[in-house]
MILO-554173 format. One record per atom (N, C-alpha, C, O): residue in one letter; atom name; x, y, z. Coordinates in pm, whole numbers, plus 50000, padded with zeros to 5 digits. Layout:
BEGIN
@residu:A; atome:CA; xx:X; yy:Y; zz:Z
...
//
This chain:
BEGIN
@residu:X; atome:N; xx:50728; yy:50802; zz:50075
@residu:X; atome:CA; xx:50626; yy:50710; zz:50031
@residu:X; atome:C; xx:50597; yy:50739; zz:49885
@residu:X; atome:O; xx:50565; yy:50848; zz:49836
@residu:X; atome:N; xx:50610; yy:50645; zz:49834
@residu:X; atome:CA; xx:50539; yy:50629; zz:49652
@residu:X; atome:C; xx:50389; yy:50550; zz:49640
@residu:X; atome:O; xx:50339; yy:50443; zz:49672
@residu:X; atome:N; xx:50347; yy:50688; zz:49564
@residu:X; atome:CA; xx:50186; yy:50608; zz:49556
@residu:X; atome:C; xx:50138; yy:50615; zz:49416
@residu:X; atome:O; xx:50089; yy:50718; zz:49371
@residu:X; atome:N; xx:50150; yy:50520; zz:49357
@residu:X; atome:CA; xx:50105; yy:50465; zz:49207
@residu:X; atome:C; xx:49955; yy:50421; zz:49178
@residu:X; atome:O; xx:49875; yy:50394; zz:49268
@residu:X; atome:N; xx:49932; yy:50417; zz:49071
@residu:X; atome:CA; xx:49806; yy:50373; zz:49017
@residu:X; atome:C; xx:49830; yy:50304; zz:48893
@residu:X; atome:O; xx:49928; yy:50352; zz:48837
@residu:X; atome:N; xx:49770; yy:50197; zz:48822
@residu:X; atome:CA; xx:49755; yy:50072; zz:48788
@residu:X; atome:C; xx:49670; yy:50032; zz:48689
@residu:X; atome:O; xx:49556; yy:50054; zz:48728
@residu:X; atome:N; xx:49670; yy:49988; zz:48590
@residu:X; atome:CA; xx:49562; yy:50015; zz:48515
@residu:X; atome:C; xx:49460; yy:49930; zz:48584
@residu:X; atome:O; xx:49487; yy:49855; zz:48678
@residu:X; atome:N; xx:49273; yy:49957; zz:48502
@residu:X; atome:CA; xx:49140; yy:49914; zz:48548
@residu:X; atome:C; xx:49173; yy:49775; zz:48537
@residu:X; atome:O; xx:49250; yy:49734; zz:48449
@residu:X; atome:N; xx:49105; yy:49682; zz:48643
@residu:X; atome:CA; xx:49074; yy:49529; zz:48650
@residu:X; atome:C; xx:48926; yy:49504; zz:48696
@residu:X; atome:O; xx:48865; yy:49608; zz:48723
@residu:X; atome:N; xx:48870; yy:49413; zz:48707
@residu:X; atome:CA; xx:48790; yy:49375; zz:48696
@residu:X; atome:C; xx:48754; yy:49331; zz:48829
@residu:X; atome:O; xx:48814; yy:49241; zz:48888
@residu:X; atome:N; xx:48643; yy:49404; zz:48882
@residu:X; atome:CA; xx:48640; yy:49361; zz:49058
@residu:X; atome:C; xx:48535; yy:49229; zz:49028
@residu:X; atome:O; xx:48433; yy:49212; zz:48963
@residu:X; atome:N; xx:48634; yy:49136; zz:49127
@residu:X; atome:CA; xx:48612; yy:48990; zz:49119
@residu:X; atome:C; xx:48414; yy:48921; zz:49163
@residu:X; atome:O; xx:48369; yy:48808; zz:49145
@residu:X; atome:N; xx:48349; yy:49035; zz:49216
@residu:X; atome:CA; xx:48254; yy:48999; zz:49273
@residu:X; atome:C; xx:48107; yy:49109; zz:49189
@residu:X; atome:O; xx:48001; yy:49059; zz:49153
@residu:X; atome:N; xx:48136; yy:49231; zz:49177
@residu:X; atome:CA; xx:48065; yy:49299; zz:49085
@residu:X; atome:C; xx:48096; yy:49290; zz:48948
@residu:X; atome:O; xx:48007; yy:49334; zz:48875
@residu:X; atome:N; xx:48243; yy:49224; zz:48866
@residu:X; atome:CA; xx:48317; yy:49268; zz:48786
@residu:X; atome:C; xx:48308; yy:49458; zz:48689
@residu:X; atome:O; xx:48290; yy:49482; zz:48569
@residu:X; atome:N; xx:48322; yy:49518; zz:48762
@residu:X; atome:CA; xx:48303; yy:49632; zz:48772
@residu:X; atome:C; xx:48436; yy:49691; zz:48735
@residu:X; atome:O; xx:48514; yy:49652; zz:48822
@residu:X; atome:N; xx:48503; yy:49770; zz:48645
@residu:X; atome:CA; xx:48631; yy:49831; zz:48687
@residu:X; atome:C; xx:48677; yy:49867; zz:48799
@residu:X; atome:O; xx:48603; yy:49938; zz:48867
@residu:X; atome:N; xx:48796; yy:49835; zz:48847
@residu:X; atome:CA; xx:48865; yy:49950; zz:48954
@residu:X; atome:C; xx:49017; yy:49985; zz:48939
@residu:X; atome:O; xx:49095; yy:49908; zz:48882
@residu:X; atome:N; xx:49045; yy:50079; zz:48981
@residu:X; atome:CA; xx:49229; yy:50050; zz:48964
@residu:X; atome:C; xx:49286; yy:50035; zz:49095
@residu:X; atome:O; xx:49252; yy:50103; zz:49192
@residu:X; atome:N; xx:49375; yy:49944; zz:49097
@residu:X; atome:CA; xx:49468; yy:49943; zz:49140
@residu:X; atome:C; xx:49554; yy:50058; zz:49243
@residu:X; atome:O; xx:49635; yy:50140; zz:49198
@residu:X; atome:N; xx:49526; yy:50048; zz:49355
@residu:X; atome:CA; xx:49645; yy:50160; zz:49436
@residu:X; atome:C; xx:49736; yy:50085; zz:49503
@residu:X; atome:O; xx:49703; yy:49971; zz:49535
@residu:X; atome:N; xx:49869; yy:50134; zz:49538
@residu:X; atome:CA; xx:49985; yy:50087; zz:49554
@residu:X; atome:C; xx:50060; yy:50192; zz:49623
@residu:X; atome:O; xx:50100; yy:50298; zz:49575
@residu:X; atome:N; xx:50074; yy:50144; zz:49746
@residu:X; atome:CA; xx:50192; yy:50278; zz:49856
@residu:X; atome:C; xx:50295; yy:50184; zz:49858
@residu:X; atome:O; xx:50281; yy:50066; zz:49890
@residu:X; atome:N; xx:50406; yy:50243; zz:49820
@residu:X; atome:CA; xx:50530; yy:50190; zz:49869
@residu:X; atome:C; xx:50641; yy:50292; zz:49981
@residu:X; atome:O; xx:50670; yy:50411; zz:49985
@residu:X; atome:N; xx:50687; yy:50152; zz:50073
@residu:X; atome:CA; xx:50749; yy:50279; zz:50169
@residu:X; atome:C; xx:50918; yy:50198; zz:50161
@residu:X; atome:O; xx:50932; yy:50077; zz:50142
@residu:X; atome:N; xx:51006; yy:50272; zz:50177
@residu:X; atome:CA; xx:51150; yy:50247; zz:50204
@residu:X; atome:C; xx:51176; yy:50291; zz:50335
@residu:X; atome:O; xx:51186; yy:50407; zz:50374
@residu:X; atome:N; xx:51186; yy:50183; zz:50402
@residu:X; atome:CA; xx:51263; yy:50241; zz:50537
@residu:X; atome:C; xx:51428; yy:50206; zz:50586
@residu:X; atome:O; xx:51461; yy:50089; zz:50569
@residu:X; atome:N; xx:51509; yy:50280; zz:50630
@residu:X; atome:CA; xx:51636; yy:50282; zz:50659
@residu:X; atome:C; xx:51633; yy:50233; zz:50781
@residu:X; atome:O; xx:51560; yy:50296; zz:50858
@residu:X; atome:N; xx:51693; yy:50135; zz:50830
@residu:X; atome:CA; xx:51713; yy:50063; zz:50939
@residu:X; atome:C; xx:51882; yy:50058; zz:50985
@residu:X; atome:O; xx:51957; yy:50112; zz:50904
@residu:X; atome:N; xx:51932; yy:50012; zz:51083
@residu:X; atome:CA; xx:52045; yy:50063; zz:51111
@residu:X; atome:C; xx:52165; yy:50000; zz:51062
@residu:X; atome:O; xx:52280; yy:50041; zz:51069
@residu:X; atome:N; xx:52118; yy:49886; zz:51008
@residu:X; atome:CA; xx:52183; yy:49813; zz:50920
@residu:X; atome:C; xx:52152; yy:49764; zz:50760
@residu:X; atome:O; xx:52239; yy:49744; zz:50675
@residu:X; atome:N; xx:51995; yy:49749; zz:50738
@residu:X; atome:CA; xx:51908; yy:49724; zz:50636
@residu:X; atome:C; xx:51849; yy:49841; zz:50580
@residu:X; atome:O; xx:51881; yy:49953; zz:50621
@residu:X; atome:N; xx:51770; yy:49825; zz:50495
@residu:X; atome:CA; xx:51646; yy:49895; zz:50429
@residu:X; atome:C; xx:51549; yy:49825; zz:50396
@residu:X; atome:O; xx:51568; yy:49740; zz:50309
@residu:X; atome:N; xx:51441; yy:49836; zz:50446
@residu:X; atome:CA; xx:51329; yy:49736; zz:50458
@residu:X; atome:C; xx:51224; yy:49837; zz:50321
@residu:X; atome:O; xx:51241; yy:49953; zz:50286
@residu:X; atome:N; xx:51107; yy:49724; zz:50268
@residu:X; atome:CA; xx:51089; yy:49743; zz:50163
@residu:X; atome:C; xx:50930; yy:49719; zz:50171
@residu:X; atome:O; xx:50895; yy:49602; zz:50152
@residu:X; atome:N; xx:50817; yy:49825; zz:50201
@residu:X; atome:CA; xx:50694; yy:49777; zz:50219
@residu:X; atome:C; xx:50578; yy:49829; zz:50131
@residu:X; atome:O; xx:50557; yy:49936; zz:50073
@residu:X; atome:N; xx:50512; yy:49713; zz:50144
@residu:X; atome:CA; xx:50446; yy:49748; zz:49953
@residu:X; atome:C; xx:50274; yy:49734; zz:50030
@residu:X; atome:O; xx:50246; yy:49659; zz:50124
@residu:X; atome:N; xx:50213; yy:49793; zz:49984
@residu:X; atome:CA; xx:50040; yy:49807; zz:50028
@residu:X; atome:C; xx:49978; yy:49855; zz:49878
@residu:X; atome:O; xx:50014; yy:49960; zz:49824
@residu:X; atome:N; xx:49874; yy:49759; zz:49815
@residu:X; atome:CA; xx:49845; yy:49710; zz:49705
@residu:X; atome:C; xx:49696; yy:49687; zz:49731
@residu:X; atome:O; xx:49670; yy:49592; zz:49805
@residu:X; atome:N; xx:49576; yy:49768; zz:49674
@residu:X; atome:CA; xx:49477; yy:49739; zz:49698
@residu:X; atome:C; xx:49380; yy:49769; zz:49601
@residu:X; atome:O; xx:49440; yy:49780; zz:49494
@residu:X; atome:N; xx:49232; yy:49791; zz:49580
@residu:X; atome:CA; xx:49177; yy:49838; zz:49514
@residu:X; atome:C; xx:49126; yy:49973; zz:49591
@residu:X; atome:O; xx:49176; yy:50032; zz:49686
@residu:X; atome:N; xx:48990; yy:50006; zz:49503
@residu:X; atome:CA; xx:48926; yy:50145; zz:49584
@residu:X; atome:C; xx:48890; yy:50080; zz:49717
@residu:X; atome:O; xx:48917; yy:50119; zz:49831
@residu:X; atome:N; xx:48842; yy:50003; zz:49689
@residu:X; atome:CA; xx:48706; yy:49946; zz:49829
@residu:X; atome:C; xx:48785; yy:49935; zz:49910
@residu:X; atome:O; xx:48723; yy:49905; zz:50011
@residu:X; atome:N; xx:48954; yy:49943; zz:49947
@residu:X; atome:CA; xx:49002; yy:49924; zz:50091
@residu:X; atome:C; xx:49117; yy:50012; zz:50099
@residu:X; atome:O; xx:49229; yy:49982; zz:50141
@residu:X; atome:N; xx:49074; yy:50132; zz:50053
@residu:X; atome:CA; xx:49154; yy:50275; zz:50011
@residu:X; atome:C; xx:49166; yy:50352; zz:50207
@residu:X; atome:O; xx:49250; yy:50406; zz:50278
@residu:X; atome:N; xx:49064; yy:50320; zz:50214
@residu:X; atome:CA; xx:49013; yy:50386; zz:50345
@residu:X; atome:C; xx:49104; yy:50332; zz:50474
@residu:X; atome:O; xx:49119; yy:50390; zz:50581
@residu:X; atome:N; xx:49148; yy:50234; zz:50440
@residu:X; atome:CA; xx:49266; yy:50165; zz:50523
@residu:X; atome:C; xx:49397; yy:50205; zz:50525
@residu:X; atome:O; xx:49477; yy:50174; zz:50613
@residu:X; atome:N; xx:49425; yy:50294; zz:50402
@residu:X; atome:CA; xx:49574; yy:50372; zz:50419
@residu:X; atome:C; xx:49599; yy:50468; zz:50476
@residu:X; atome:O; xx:49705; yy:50528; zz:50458
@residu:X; atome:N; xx:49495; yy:50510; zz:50568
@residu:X; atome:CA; xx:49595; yy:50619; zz:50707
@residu:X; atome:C; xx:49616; yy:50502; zz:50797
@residu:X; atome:O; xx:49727; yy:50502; zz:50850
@residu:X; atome:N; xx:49562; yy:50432; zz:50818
@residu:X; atome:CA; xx:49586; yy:50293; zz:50930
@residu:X; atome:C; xx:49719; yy:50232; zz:50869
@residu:X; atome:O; xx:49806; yy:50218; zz:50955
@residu:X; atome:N; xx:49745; yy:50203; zz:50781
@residu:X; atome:CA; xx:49837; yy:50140; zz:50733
@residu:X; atome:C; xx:49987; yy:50242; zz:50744
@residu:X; atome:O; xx:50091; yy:50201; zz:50796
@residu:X; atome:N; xx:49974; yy:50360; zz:50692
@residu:X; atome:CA; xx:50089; yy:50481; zz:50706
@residu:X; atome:C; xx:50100; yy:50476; zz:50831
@residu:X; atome:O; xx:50218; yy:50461; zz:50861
@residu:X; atome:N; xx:49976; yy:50487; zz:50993
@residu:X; atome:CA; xx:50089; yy:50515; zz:51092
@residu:X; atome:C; xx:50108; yy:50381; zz:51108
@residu:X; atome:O; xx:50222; yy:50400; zz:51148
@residu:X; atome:N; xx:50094; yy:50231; zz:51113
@residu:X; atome:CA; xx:50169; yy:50119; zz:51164
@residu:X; atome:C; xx:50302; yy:50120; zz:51082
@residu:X; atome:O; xx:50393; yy:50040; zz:51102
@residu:X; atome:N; xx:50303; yy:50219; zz:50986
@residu:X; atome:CA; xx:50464; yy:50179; zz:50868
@residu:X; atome:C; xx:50510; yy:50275; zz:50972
@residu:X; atome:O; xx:50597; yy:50211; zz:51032
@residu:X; atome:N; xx:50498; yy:50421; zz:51041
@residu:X; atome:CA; xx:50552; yy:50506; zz:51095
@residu:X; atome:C; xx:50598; yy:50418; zz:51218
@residu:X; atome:O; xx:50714; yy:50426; zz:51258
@residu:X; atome:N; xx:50515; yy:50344; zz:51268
@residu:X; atome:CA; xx:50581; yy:50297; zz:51471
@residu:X; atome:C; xx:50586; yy:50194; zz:51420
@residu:X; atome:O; xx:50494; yy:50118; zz:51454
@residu:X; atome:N; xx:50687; yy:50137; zz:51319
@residu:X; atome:CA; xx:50756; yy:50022; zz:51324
@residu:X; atome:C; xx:50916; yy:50058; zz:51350
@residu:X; atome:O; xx:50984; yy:50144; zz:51293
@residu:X; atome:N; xx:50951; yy:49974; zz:51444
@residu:X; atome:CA; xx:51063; yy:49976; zz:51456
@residu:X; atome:C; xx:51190; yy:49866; zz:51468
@residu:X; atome:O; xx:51174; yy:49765; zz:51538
@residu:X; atome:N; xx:51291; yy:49884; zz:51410
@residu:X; atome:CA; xx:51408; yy:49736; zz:51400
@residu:X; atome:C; xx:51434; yy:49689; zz:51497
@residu:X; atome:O; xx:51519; yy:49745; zz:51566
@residu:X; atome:N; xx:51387; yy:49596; zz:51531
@residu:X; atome:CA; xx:51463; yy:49470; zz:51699
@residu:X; atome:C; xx:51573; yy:49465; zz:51658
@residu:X; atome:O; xx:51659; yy:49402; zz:51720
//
């Protein structure tokens, strides 16, 4: 997993700074490599252990 940061934007409702977070995951599939991107601000930071295990128990039909 790659986890980046972004420069400050402008939160749309306080216009307040925030940056940008960004998990990216590569997964190897048995034929593919699938490519999953999770892009948020602070305020929904708290959602990336929820998000890491649904990337973990995904699996290729």
């Amino acid at each position: 997993m790659a986890f980046t940061s972004y420069k400050a934007e402008r939160h749309p409702e306080t216009n307040e700074l925030s940056a940008l977070q960004k998990a990216e995951w590569y997964l190897q599939g048995r034929e593919n490599v699938y490519y999953i991107s999770f892009t948020s601000c602070s305020l929904f930071l708290e959602l990336l252990p929820q998000i890491k295990d649904i990337v973990a128990s995904l699996k290729e039909l």
